[in-house]
N, C-alpha and C positions, 0 to 999 in steps of 0.2 A: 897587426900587419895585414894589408891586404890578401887578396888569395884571384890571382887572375888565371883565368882559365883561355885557354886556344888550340888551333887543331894546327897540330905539324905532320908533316910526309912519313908515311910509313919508314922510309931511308933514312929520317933522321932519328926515329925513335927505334929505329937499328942500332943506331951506333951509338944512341944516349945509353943503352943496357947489351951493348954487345958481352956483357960479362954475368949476364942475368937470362940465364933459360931460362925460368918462370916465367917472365916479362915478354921475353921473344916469342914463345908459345903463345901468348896472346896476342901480341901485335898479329899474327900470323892469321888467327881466328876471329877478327875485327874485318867486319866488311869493307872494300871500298878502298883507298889510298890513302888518307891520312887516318888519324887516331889524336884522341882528346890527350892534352895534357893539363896540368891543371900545376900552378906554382906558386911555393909563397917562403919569400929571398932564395936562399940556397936549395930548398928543398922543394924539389918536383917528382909527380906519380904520375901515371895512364888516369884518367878519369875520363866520363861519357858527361862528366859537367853535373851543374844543379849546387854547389855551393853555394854557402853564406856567403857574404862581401869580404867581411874579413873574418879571423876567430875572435875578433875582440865583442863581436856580437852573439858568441856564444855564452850566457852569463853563467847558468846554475845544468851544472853534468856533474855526470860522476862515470869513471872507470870502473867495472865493474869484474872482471874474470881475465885471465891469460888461461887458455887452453891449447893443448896440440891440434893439427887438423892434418889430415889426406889430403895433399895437392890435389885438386878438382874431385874430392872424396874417393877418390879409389885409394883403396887400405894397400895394393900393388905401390904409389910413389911415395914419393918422399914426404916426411911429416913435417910442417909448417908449425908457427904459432901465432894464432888467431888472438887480440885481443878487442874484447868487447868493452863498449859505453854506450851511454844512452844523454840523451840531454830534453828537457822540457823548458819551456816557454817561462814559468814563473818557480820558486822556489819551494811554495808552497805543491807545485805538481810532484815536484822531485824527489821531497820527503815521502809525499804520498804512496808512490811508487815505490821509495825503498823499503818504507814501512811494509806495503806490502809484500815485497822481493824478501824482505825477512818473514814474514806470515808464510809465506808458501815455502822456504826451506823448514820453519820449524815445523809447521806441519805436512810434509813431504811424505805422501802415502806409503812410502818406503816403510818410512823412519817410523809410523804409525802403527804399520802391520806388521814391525818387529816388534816393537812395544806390545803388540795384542795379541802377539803370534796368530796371526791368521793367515799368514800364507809366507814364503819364501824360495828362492831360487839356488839353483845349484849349476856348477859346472861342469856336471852330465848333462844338461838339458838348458844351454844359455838359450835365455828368451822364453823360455816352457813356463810357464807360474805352479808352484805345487803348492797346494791349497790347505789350509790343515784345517781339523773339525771346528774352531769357528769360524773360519772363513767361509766356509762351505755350507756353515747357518745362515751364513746370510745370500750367497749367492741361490740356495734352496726358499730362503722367505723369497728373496725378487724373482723366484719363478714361481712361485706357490700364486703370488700377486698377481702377477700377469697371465699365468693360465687360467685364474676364475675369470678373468676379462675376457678372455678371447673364450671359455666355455660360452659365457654370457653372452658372446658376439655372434655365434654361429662358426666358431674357427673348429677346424678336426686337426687334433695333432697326430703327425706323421712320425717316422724314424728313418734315414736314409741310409748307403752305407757311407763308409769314411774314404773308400778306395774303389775308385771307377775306372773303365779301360778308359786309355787317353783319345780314341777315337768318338768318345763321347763328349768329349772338351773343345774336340778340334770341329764336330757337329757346332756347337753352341759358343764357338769364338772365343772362348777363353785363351786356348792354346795359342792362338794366333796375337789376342788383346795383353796376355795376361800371366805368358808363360813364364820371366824371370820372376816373377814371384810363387813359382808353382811347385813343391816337391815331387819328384817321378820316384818309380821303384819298378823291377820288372817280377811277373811271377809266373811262373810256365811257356818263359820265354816271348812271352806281351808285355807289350808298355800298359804302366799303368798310373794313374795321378793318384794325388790324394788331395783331396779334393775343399780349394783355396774359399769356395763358396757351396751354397746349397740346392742353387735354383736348376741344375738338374737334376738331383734327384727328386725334384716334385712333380721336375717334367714325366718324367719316367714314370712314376707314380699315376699322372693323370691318362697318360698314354694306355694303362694298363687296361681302359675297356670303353667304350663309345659313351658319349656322355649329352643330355639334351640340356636344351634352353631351361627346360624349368629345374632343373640342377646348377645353374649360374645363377649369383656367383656362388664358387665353391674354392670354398677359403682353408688351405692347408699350412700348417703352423707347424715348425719347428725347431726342438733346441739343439741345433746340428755345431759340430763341435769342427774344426773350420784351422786349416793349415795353411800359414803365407810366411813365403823366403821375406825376411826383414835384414839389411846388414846389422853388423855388429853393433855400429857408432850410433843406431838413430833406435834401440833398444832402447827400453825406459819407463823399468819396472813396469806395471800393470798397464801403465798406458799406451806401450808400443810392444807387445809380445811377438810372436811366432805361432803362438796354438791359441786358440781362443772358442768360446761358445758364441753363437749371435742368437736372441731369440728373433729367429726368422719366421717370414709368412710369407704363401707367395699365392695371391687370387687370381682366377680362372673366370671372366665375365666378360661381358660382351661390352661393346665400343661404347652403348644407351647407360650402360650402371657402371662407367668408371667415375663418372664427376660423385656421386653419392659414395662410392666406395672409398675414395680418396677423402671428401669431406667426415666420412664416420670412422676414417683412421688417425687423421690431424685430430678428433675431439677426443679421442681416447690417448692418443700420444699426449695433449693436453692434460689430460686427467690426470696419466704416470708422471708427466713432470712435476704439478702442484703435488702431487702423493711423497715426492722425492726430495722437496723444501724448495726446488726452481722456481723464482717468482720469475725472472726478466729470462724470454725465449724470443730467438731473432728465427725469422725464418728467410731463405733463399733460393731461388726459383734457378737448378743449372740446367744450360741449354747444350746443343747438342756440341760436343767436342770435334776436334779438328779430327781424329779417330776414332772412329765409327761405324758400326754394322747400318745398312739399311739407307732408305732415303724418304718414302712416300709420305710414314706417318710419324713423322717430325715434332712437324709443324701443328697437328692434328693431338700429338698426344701433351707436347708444350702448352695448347689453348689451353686443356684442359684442367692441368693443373691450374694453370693461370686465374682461369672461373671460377676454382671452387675460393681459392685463398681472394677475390676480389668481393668474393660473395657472401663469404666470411668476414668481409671489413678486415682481413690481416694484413698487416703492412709485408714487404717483403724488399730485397734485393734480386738482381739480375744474376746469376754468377754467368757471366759470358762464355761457353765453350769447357762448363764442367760439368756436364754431365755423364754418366753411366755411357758403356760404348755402345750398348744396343738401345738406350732410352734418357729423354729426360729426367728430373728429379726435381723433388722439392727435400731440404733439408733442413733440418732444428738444431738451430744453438743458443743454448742455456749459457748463463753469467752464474757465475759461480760466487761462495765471497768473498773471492778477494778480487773481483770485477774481473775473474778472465773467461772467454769464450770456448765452450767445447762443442763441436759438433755431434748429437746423440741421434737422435731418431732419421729416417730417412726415408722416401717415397717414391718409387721408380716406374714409370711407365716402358712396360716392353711392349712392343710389335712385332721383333725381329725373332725371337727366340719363339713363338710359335709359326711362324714361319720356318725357322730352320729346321721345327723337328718335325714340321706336318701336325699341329696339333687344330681341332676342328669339334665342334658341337651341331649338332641336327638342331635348326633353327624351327618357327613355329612354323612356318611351308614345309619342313620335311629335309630342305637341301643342307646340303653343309657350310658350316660359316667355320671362319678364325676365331678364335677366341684372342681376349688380350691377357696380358699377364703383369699383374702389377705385383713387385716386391716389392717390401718392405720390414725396417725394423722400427722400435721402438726404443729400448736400453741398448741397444748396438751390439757391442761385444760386450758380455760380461764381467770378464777383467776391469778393461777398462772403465765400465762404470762404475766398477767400484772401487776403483781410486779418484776416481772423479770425486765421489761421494764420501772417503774419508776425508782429501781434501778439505772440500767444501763445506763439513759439518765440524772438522777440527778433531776429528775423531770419534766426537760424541754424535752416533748414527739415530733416526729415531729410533723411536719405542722399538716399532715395528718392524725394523730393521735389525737390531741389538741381537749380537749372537749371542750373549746373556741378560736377556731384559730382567731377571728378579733374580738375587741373591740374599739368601736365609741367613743371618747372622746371628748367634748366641750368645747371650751373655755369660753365660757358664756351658761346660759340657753336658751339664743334666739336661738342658733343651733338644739336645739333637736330635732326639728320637720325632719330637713334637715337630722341631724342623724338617723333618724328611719326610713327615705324614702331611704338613704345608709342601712341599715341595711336589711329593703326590698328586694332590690335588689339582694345584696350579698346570702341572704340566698334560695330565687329563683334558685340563681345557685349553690345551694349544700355547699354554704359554711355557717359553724358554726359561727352564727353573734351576736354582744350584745351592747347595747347601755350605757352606766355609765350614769346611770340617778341621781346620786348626784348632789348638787350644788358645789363640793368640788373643789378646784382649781385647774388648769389643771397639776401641779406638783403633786400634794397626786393622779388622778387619773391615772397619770402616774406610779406612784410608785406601786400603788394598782395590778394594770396590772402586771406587773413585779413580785412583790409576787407570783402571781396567775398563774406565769410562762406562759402569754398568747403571744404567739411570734409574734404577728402583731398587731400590732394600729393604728387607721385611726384618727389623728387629726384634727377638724375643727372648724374656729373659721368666726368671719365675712365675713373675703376675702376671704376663701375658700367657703363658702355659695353663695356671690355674682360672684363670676365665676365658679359656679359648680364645682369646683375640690375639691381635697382631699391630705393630708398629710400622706405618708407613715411612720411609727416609728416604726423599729423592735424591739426585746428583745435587742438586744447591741448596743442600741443608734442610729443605723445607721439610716438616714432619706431621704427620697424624695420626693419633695415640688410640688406642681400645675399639680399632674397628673388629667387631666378627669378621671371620674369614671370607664367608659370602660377602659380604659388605666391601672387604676388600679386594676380593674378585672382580665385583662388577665393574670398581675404578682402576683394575687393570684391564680388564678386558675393553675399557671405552678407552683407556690411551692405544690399546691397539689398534684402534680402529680409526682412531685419528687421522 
């Protein structure tokens, strides 16, 4: 049946729904005097147009969910129910897609990190993640990682506080950009934030004493632990929290060393991606937003990103009018696998925010100049990457991620002793070690292992006791038999390093 679309007079699609406030409330918010309708036999909607001809050209869909919804998402009106579908071009897209619409609920980092108990929520704290001890192994390996990098870069890591007066916010535009997402509290009768981002406290920090040209750039790192108002409805486990760490940086250098400094942080963002299993990374270039701090150096700090990613040969997109409110940005998104796009890393030119606070370096004439400030992160919020990263590996994290990468399994009880002097060892040399101190048969703690998606197992039973060696047993069955301990150390220690 066809589907014709045309524009009638506000007055008539008055009286088509005079029995529908929902509908009235929109005709009302529709610019102009008429309003789209769109019909096919008996049955017509409001539409702004762009359908198919008819549905008979819709071949291969599928209906997917009925959920409630917030009339214009305030949790204040009335609850609606929203149903979703999707439709692709050939049949073979559409299984694709479902196939993987099912890949991403089975493995649904939720559902993963109850399985692994590594972290979970409660409702004292909706939106809060509480982290349990191996969760907290891993979120400690990807800072362990990324602090040797930025030692290695010239980064100093800072500490800031978590609660700043609110006149320091309303200096640095946040208050003004950024205040419905901001928690207050008052404490001796002053406002005070707590504080949704980190980049004043580094301001503060830099301000703390006069600083010259040959101290830029000077690159301050931080894992500043980071509060933002999120509604209820758009929460979503790890990936949309309320309290979060970012590992933040934020450099101090002059107008001459941003193109290098920006180019020596895409290569190291580069580095932690492939380190993380991301082979496919989109990068995009956002411009200055319709709100906005500043005017002069716009245009000045958008080249520059521009240069280094042209001069790098990276491909990029435009995002038009999404950038930062005091600066440009360049941004990374990774493809995950089950082909979906997450935005991780990010790159922000400011101008504005040394400006606002008066921040300045004795240039080689002696006079005072601006500095600029480039923030940036690399894993984002920690939370979230690491549901990104259950996601995306299915569970099974690497080596070097695995909040139990070796588990000592026994073939009798008489080995435990031998297993906790292996255990010993291993964790001496920085590896994550644990001994299965059941009495349970060497098959169920084989199995246990595997659940627990731990990728290496060291089995040992008499003979391996009496000749000091040890059994290698990966996650996929693979095995190798009577290596010494050293022996096997070394082929742990090069999957770490992997």
């Amino acid at each position: 049946m066809p589907l014709i679309h045309k524009e009638i007079s506000k007055k008539e699609a008055r009286e088509l729904y005079k029995n529908n406030p929902f509908k009235l409330e929109l005709i009302e918010n529709i610019p102009g005097d008429t309003v789209g309708l769109s019909v096919q036999g008996s049955f017509y909607d409001l539409c702004r147009g762009g359908h198919v001809a008819s549905t008979g050209n819709i071949k291969h869909f599928k209906l997917l969910t009925i959920s409630g919804s917030y009339w214009r998402a305030e949790r204040d009106n009335a609850v609606l129910q929203r149903i979703s579908g999707t439709a692709f071009d050939t049949e073979a897209d559409l299984q694709l897609y479902l196939q993987r619409r099912e890949d991403a609920i089975a493995y649904d980092h939720r559902k993963i990190g109850k399985q692994l108990d590594l972290f979970s929520f409660h409702d004292e704290g909706p939106g809060f993640p509480f982290f349990h001890p191996k969760g907290q192994r891993i979120i400690i390996a990807l800072q362990n990682y990324i602090r040797k990098l930025l030692d290695d870069t010239g980064y100093q890591e800072i500490s800031t506080p978590l609660i700043l007066n609110d006149s320091l916010w309303k200096q640095s535009g946040h208050y003004a950009h950024y205040k419905e997402n901001m928690y207050f509290c008052t404490i001796d009768e002053k406002e005070y934030a707590i504080r949704p981002m980190n980049c004043p406290g580094a301001i503060l920090v830099y301000k703390e004493r006069p600083h010259s040209y040959r101290e830029l750039p000077l690159r301050l790192s931080e894992f500043g632990i980071d509060h933002r108002y999120e509604l209820s409805g758009v929460l979503h486990g790890l990936l949309r929290v309320r309290s979060f760490t970012m590992d933040d940086a934020h450099i101090f250098c002059t107008q001459d060393q941003i193109e290098q400094e920006v180019t020596d942080i895409i290569l190291m963002a580069q580095k932690v991606h492939k380190r993380l299993g991301f082979d496919k990374v989109y990068f995009g270039l956002s411009t200055r937003p319709e709100k906005s701090m500043g005017a002069d150096n716009w245009i000045k700090a958008t080249n520059a990103l521009k240069n280094v990613l042209e001069k790098l040969n990276i491909d990029y997109a435009i995002n038009e009018g999404d950038g930062a409110f005091y600066g440009p940005k360049i941004d990374f998104s990774i493809e995950d696998s089950l082909a979906r796009r997450w935005q991780l890393s990010t790159i922000q030119i400011d101008f504005c925010q040394p400006d606002n606070f008066d921040l300045t370096y004795i240039a080689s004439g002696g006079q005072k100049e601006r500095p600029v400030m480039i923030h940036r992160a690399i894993y984002g919020s920690f939370p979230r990457i690491l549901g990104i990263l259950l996601e995306h590996h299915k569970g099974r994290l690497p080596f070097w991620l695995a909040p139990t990468q070796v588990k000592i399994l026994t073939i009798t009880d008489a080995q435990i002793q031998y297993a906790q002097q292996i255990a010993k060892t291993l964790r001496e040399n920085d590896i994550r070690a644990e001994v299965d101190n059941t009495s349970d048969q060497i098959s169920a703690q084989i199995k246990v292992a595997q659940l627990e998606k731990i990728p290496l197992m060291i089995v040992i039973g008499k003979l391996e006791e009496k000749n000091q060696t040890v059994t290698l047993r990966y996650i996929d069955g693979e095995q190798k038999s009577g290596l010494l301990l050293k022996d096997a150390l070394t082929e742990i220690q090069n999957l770490n390093n992997k």
